[in-house]
C-alpha positions as CSV (number, residue, x, y, z in Angstrom):
1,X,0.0,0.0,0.0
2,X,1.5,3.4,-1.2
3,X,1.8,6.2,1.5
4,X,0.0,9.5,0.5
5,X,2.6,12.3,-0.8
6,X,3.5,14.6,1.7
7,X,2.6,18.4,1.7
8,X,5.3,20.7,1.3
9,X,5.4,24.4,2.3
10,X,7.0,26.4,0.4
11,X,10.0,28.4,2.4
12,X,8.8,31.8,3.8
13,X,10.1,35.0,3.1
14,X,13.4,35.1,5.1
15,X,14.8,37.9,3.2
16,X,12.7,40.4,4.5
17,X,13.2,40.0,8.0
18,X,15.5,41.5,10.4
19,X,15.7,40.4,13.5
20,X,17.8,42.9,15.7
21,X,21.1,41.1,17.8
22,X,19.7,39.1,20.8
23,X,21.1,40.4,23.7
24,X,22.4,37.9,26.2
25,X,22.0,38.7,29.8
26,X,25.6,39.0,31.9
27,X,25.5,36.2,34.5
28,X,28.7,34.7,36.1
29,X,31.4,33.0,33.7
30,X,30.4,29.5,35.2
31,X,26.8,29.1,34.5
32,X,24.5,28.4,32.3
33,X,22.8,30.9,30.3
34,X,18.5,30.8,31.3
35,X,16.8,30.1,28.5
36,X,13.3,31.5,27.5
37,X,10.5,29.4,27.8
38,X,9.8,27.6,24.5
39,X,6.2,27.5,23.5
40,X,5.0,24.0,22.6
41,X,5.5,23.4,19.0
42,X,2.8,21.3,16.9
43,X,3.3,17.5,15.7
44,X,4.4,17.5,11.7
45,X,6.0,14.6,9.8
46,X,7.4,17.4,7.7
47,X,11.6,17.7,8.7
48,X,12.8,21.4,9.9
49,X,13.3,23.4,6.9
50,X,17.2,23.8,7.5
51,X,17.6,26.1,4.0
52,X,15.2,28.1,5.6
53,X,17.2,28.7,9.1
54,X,20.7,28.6,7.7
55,X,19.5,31.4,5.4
56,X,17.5,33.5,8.4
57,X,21.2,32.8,10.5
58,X,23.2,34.3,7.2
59,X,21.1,37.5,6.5
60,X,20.6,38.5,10.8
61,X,24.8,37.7,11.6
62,X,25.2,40.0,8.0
63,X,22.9,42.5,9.2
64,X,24.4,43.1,12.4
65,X,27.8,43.0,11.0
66,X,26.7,46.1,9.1
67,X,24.9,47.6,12.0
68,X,28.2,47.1,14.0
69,X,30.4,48.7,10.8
70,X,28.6,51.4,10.8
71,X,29.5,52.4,14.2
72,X,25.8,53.2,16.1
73,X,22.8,51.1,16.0
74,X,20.4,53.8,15.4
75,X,18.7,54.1,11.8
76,X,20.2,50.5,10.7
77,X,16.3,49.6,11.4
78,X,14.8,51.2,8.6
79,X,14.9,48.8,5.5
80,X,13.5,51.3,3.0
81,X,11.6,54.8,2.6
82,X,8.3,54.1,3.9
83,X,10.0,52.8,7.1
84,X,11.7,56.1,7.4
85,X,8.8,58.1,6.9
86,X,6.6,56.3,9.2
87,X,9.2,56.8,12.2
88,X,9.6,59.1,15.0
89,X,12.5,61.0,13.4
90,X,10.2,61.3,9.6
91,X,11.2,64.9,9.3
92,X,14.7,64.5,10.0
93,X,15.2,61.5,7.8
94,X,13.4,63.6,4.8
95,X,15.6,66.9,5.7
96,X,18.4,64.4,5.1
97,X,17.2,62.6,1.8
98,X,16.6,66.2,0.2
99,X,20.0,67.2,1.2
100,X,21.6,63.7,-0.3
101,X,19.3,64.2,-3.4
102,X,20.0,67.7,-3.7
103,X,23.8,67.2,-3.8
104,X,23.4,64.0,-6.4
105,X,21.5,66.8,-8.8
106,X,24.1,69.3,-8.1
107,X,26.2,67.1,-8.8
108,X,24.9,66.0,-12.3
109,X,25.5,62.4,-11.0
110,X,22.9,61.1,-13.6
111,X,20.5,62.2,-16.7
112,X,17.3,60.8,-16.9
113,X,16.7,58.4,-19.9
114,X,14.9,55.7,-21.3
115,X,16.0,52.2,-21.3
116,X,18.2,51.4,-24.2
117,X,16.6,47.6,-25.1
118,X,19.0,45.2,-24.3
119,X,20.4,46.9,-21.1
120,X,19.0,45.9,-17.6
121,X,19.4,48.6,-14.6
122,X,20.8,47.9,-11.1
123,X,18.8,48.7,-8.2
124,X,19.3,51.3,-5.6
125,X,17.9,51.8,-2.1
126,X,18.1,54.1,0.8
127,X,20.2,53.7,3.7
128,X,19.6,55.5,7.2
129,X,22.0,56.7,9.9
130,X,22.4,58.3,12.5
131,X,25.9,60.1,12.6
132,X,26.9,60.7,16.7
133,X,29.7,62.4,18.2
134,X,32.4,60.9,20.9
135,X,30.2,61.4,24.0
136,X,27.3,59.4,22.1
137,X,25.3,62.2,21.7
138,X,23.8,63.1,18.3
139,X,25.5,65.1,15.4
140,X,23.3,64.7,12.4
141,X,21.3,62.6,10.7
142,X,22.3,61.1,7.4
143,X,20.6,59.3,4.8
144,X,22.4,58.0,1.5
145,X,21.7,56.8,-1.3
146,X,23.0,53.5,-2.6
147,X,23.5,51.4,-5.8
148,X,22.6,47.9,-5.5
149,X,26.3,47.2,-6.9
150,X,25.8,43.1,-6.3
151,X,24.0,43.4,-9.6
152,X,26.9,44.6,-11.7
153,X,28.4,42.1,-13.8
154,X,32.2,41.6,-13.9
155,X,33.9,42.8,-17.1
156,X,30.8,44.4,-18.2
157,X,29.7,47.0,-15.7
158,X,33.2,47.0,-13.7
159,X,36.9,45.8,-14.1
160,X,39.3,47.2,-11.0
161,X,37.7,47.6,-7.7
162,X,40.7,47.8,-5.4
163,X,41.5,51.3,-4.0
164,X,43.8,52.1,-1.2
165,X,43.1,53.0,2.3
166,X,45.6,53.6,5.5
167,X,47.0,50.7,7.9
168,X,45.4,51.7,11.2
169,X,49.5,51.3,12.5
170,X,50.1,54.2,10.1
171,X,47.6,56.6,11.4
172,X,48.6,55.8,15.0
173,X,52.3,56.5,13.8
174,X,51.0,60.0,12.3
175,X,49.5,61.0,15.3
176,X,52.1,59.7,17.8
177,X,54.5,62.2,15.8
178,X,52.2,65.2,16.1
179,X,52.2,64.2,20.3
180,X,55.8,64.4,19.9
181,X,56.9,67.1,17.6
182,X,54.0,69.3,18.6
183,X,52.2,69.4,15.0
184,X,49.0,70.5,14.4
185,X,46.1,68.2,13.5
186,X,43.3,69.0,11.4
187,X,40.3,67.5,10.3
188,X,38.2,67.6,7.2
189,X,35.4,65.0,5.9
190,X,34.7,65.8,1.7
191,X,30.7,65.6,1.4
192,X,29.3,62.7,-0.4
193,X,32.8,62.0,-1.9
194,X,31.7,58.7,-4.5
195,X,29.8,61.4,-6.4
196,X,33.2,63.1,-7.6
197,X,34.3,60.0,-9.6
198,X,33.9,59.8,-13.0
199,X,32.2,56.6,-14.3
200,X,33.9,54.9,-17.1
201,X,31.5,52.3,-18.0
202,X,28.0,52.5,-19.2
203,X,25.4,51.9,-16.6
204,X,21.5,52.0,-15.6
205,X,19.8,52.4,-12.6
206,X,16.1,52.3,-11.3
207,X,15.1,56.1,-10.2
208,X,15.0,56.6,-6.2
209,X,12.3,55.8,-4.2
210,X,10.7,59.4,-3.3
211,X,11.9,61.2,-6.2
212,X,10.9,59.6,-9.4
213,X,11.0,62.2,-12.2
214,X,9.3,61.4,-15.9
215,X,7.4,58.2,-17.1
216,X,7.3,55.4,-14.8
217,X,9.9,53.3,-16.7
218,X,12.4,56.1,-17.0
219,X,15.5,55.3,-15.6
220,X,18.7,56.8,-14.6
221,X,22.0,57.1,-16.6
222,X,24.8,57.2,-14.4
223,X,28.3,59.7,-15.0
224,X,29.2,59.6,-12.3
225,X,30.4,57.0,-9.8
226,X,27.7,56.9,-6.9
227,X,27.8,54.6,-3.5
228,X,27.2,50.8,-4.0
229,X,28.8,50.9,-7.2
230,X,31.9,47.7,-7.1
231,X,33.7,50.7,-8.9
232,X,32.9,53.7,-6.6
233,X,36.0,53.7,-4.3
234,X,38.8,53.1,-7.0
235,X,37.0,56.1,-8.8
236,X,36.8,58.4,-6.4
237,X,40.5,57.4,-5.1
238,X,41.7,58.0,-8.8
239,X,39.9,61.6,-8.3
240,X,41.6,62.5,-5.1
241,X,45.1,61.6,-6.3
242,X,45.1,63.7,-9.3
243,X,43.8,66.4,-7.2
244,X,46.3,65.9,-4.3
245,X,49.2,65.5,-7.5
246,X,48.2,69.2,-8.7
247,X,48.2,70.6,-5.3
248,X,52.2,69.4,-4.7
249,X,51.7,66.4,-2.8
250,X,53.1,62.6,-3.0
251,X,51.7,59.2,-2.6
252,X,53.9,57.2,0.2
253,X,55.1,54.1,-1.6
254,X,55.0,52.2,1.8
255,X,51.3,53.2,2.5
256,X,49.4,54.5,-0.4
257,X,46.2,55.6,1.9
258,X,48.9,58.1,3.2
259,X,50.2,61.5,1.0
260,X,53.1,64.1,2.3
261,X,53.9,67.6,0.8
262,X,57.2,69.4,1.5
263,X,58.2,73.1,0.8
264,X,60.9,75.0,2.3
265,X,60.3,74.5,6.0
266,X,56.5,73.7,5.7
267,X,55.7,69.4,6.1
268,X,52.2,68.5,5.9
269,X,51.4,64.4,6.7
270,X,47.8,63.6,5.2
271,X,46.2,60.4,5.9
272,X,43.4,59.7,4.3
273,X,40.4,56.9,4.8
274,X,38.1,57.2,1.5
275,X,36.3,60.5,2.3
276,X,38.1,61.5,5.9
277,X,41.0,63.5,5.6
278,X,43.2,64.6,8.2
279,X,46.2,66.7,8.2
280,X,49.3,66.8,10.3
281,X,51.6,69.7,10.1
282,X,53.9,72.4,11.2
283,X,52.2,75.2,9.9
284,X,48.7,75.8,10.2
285,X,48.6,78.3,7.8
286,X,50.0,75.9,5.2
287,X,46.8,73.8,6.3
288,X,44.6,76.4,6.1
289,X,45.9,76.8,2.5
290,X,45.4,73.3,1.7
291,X,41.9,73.2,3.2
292,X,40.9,76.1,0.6
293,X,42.8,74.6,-2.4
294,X,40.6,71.3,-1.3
295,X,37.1,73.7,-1.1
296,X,37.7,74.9,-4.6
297,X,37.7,71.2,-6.0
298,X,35.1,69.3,-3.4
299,X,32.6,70.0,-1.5
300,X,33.6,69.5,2.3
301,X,33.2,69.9,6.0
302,X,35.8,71.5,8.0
303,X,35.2,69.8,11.2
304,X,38.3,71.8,13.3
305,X,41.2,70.2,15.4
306,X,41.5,66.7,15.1
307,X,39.1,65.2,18.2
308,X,37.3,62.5,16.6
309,X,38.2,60.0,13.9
310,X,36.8,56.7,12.8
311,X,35.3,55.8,16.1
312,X,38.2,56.6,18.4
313,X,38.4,59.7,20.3
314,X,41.9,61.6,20.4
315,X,42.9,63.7,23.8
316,X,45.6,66.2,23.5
317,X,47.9,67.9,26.1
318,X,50.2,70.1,24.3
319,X,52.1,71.3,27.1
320,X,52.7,68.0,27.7
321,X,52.9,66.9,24.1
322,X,51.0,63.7,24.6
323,X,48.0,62.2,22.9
324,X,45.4,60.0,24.0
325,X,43.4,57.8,22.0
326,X,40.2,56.1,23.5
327,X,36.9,54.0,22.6
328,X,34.9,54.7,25.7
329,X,31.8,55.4,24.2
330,X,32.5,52.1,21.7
331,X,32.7,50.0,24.1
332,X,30.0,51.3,26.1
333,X,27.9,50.6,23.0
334,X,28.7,47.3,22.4
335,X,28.1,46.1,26.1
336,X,24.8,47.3,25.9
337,X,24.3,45.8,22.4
338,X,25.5,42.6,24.0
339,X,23.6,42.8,27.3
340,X,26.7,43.1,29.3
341,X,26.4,47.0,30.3
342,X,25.5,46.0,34.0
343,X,28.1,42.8,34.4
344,X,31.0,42.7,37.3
345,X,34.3,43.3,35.9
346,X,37.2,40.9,35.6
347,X,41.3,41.8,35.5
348,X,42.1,39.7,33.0
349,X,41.1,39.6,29.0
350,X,40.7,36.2,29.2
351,X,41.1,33.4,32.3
352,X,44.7,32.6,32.6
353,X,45.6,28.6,31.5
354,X,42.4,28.9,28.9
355,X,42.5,26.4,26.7
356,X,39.7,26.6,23.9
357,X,39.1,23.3,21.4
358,X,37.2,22.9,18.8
359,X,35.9,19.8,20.6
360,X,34.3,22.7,22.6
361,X,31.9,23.8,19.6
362,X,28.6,22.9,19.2
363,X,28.3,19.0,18.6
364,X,24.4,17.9,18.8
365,X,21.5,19.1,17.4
366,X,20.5,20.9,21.1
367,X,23.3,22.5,21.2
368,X,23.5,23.9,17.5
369,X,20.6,25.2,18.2
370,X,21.3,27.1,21.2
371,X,24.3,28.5,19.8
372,X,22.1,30.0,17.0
373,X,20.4,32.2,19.7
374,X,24.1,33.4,21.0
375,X,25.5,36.3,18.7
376,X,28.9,35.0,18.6
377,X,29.9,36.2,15.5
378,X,28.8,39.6,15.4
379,X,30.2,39.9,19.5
380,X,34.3,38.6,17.9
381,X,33.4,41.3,15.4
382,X,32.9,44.0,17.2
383,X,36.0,43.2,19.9
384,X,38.0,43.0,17.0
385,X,37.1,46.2,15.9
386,X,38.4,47.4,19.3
387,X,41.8,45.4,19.2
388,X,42.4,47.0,16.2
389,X,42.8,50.3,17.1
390,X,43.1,51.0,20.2
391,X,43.6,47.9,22.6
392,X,46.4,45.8,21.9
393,X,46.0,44.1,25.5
394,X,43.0,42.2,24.4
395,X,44.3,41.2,20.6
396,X,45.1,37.9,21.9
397,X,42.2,37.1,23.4
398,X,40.3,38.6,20.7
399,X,42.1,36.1,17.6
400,X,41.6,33.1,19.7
401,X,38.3,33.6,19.4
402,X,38.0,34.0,15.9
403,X,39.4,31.3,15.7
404,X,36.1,29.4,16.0
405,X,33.0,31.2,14.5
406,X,32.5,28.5,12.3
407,X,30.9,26.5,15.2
408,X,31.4,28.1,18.7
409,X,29.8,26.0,21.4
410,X,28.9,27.8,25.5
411,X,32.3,27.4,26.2
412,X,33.6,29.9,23.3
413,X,30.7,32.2,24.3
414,X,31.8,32.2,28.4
415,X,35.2,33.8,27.2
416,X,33.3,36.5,24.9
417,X,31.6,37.6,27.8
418,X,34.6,37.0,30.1
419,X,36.5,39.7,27.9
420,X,33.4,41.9,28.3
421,X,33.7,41.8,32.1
422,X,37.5,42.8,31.4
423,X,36.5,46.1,28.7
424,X,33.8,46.9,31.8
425,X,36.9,47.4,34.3
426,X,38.9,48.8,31.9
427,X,36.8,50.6,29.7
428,X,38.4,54.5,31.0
429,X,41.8,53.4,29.6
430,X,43.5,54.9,26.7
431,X,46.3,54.5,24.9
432,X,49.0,57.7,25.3
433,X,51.8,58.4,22.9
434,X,54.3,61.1,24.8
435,X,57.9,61.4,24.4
436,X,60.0,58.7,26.2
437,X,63.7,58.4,27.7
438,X,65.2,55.8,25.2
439,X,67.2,57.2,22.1
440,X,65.5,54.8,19.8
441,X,63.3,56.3,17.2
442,X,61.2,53.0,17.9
443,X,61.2,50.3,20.3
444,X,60.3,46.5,19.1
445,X,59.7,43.3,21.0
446,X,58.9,40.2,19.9
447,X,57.6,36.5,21.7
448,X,56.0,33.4,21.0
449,X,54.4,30.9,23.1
450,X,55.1,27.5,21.7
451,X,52.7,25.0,20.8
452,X,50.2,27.1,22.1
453,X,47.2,26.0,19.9
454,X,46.0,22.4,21.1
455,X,43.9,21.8,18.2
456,X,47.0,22.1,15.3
457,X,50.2,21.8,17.5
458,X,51.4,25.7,15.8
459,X,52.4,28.4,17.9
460,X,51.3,32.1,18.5
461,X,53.4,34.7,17.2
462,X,53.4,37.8,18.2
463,X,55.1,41.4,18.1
464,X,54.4,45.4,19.5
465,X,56.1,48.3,18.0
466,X,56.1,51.5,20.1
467,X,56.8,55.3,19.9
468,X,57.2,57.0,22.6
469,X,55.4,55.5,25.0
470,X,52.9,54.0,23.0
471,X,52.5,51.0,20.7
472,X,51.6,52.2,17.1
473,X,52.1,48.2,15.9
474,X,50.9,44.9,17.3
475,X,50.2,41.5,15.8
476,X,48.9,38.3,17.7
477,X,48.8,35.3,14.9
478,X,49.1,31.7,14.5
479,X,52.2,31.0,13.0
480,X,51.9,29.4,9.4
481,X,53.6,26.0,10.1
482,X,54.2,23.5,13.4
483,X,57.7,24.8,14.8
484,X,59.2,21.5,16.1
485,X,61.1,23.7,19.0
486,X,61.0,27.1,21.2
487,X,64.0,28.1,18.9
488,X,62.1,27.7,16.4
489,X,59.0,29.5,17.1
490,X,61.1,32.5,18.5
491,X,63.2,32.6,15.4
492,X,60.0,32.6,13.0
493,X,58.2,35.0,15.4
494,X,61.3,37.2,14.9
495,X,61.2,37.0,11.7
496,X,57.3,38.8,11.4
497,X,58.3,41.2,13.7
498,X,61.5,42.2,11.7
499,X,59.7,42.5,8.4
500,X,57.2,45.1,10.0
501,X,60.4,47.3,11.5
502,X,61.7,47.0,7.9
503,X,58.0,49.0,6.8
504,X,58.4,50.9,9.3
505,X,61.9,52.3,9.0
506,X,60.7,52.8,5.6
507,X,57.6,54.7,6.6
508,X,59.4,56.9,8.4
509,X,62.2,58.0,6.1
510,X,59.9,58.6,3.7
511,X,58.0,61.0,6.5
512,X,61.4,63.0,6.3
513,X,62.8,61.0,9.1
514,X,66.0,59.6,8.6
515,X,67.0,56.2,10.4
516,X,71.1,55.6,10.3
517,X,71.4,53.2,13.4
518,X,70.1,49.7,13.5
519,X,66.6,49.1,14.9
520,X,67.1,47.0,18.2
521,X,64.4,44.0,18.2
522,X,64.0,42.5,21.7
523,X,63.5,39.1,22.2
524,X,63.4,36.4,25.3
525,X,65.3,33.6,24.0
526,X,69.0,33.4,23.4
527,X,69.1,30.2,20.8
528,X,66.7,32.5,18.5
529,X,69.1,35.3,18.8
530,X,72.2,33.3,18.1
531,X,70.3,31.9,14.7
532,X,69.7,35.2,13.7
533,X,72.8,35.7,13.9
534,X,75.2,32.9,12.4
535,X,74.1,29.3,11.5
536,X,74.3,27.7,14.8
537,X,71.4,24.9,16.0
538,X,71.8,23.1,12.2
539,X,69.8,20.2,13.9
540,X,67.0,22.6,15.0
541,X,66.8,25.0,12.1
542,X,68.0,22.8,8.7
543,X,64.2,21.7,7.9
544,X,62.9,25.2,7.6
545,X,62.0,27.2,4.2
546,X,64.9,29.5,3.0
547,X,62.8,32.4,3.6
548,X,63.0,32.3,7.1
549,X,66.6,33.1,6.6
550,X,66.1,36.8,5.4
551,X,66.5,38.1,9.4
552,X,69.9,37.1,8.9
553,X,70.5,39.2,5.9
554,X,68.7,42.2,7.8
555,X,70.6,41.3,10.9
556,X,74.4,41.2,8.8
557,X,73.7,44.1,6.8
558,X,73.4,46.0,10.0
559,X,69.5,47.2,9.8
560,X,68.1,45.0,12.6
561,X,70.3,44.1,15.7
562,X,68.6,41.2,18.0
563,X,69.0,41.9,21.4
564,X,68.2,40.0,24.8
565,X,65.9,41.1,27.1
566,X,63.7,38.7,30.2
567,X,60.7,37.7,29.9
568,X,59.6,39.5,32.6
569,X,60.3,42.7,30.4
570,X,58.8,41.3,27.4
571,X,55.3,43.0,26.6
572,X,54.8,40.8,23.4
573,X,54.4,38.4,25.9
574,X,50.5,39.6,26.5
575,X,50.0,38.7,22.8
576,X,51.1,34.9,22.7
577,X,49.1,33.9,25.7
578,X,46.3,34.2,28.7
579,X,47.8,35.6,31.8
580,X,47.0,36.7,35.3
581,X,46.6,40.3,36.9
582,X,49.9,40.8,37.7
583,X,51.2,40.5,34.1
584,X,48.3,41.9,32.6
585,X,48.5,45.1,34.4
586,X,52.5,45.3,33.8
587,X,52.1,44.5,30.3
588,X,49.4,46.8,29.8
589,X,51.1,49.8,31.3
590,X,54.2,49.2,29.1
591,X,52.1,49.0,25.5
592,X,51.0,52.9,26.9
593,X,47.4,51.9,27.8
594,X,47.1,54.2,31.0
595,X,43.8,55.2,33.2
């Protein structure tokens, strides 16, 4: 006897919903999360529609990836105009589209035109923000339009995409020299900046929503480059370099995100991160100059002294030539996101003799789906954010965890909140670049911690890079193969942190700042500095790649010279592994994080 065909419902429509980040209440590191109350769920032969939930997982992780890119959560709720209009902020929101619309027209981004036949035009939506200042408070509101770029077709509507933006260890560098050299710092942010490149290719899009003009199917011609567009940054970058070219200045080779200009006595150091500008100087009449040479080509916001720039706040005591760079008001955003704003501080970014597995992850269908509740993801995100640029005292921490957003299990989650507890106790701290008592230009330490990763057998690398009395360069990573000794490990570790004291001796002569002494690298073990040196420890070091061996070129031609230093002086130390207070605190104080 044949069964009867079972009915199948067709999947729902996951793509238009939005669930905002679940926010996980703080509780104590060893127990279990309470769970809501489930409601009974009805008998069905039918089997969980898994397509269905993997794709509602995919689009609420991306969505609160963007909300946490975009710095503030407010306004990342509105999905298109009638949201906007229909909100409590309707006549701000509109105040804002007629300003963005009004400077597309101005800036005769498009024509209006009938569809050629043959030719199919890219979408385009709205997208809301809310723009805040350091304190949290509001500066404006902002609403821009968008090209629905994943539409473009390679070859076709786009060929180069890539376009260059600053290392975050360069700007730190910049600013650390205007704390010591007493330069002046200026900022500048150019108004709707994609609009200024010129479009190359041939392309269509769908009118706004709000502001259709003509028949119903008339469309938009683009000229201009416009945001969304695959395209956009490389042609607005392409703009600002000829610009920048006319105006005297000259594209560092070792960071292309980063442009100098040198007259006479006058130096002006001008990082730029696609449409913020900032400029260090000498003079401020020469940047006064260069802000009204800029005016006559852009469109742009002169926003003052440099106090604010991509998230991080920047302090500055002239008399005491120091700068301060903090994420207060960051963090305090993302412990409220995360349900952790009222939790008990730890001491330490993560508990000291962790060991995290992927044996910990999620292994049964119970727990898979637990873990779907948990924001994991979007909460390594956000902390990396933070390690980034400002804390290099949780970067450890922060790339262990990474290490397992494929499939994090409770475990994994304990030590996200545990390094919440630890941003809760330190979350006052900022990292201060002042003139120091060594006659180095820069200081460098380097460490690994052997064998450190239980689930491949490879070691931690890591290395921090100070001026002053700051750190302007850290790096906490897995090292690419299994080092069969401590030597080993050291040596390789070594050999990271020499290439980035290479960049940066380069960075800095081409700043104007000569470097005619070898750059002293610290490090812990003795056999590593005696393979730097000559070929000693054959039996240890015969198996590994020739390429390892470049340190010892660097080392004989006189540009790096390994030194010893204990490990109790070693702050590299904090980025191979999870310690206690003690360290943590000692560690902490000598990268330049202070209260």
């Amino acid at each position: 006897m044949r069964r009867e065909p079972r009915n199948r419902r067709p999947p729902g429509e996951w793509w238009k919903i939005r669930q905002p980040t679940p926010a996980v209440p703080e509780e104590s590191s060893d127990s279990e999360p309470e769970q809501p109350e489930q409601p009974p769920k009805p008998e069905s032969d039918d089997k969980p529609d898994l397509f269905k939930e993997s794709a509602q997982y995919a689009v609420d992780v991306e969505y609160a990836n963007c909300t946490h890119m975009c710095n503030v959560a407010d306004g990342s709720e509105l999905r298109n105009w009638n949201d906007a209009m229909k909100s409590i902020y309707a006549e701000d929101w509109k105040k804002a589209a007629d300003a963005e619309y009004a400077a597309l027209l101005e800036n005769h981004t498009w024509e209006i035109v009938k569809l050629p036949p043959g030719k199919k035009p890219i979408g385009c939506r709205w997208v809301w923000l809310i723009k805040r200042k350091a304190d949290g408070s509001i500066e404006r509101f902002k609403a821009r339009l968008v090209a629905q770029g994943f539409s473009q077709r390679p070859g076709l509507d786009y060929v180069e995409v890539f376009a260059p933006t600053f290392r975050p260890a360069s700007l730190r560098l910049v600013l650390a020299i205007a704390a010591i050299h007493d330069l002046h710092l200026h900022s500048l942010d150019i108004s709707s900046a994609f609009l200024n490149g010129e479009l190359e290719e041939e392309i269509y899009m769908n009118q706004p929503e709000g502001y259709h003009e003509g028949d119903p199917d008339d469309v938009c011609h683009l000229i201009k480059s416009i945001y969304g567009l695959k395209q956009a940054p490389r042609q607005w970058n392409k703009k600002m370099h000829a610009t920048l070219e006319t105006m005297g200045f000259k594209r560092l080779e070792s960071d292309q995100g980063l442009y100098i200009y040198c007259k006479d006595e006058v130096k002006i150091i001008m990082p730029i991160w696609v449409d913020d500008v900032t400029l260090a100087s000498n003079s401020q009449k020469a940047i006064n100059k260069v802000i009204k040479q800029l005016q006559s080509h852009f469109k742009l916001r002169d926003l003052g002294p440099t106090n604010y720039l991509l998230g991080v706040e920047i302090t500055r005591n002239r008399s005491e030539r120091s700068i301060s760079l903090s994420q207060r008001q960051y963090i305090v955003d993302i412990l409220d996101r995360f349900g952790m704003a009222d939790c008990k501080p730890v001491s330490t970014p993560m508990e000291p003799g962790l060991h995290l597995t992927t044996e910990m992850g999620a292994n049964t269908v119970e727990e898979i789906a637990e873990m779907r509740k948990v924001p994991y993801r979007n909460a390594v995100g956000a902390l990396s954010y933070l390690a980034e640029y400002t804390r290099p005292d949780i970067r450890y921490g922060t790339g262990v965890l990474a290490r397992f957003c494929s499939n994090p299990g409770m475990e994994h989650w304990k030590a996200v909140k545990h390094m919440f507890r630890y941003l809760q106790g330190t979350k006052d701290k900022k990292l201060v670049y002042r003139p120091d008592d060594g006659k180095e230009l820069f200081t460098s330490f380097t460490d690994a911690d052997h064998g450190g990763d239980k689930n491949t057998g490879r070691s931690t690398g890591g290395y921090l890079i100070k001026f002053g009395t700051g750190a302007v360069s850290w790096s906490s990573k897995l090292q690419p193969i299994v080092a069969l000794s401590t030597t080993e490990a050291e040596y390789i570790a070594a050999v990271e942190a020499g290439k980035e004291m290479i960049w940066m001796r380069q960075l800095l002569t081409e700043f104007g700042i000569p470097i005619k002494e070898p750059s002293i690298l610290r490090i812990d073990n003795q056999s590593a500095i005696s393979v730097s040196k000559n070929p000693e420890h054959h039996g240890r070091m015969k198996h590994l790649d020739l390429r390892y061996f470049w340190l010892r070129d660097q080392v004989t031609l006189d540009v790096i010279k390994p030194i010893f230093v204990s490990t109790e002086d070693m702050p590299a130390d904090l980025l191979t592994k999870a310690m206690a207070k003690v360290k943590v605190e000692k560690f902490r104080r000598m990268m330049g994080i202070e209260p």
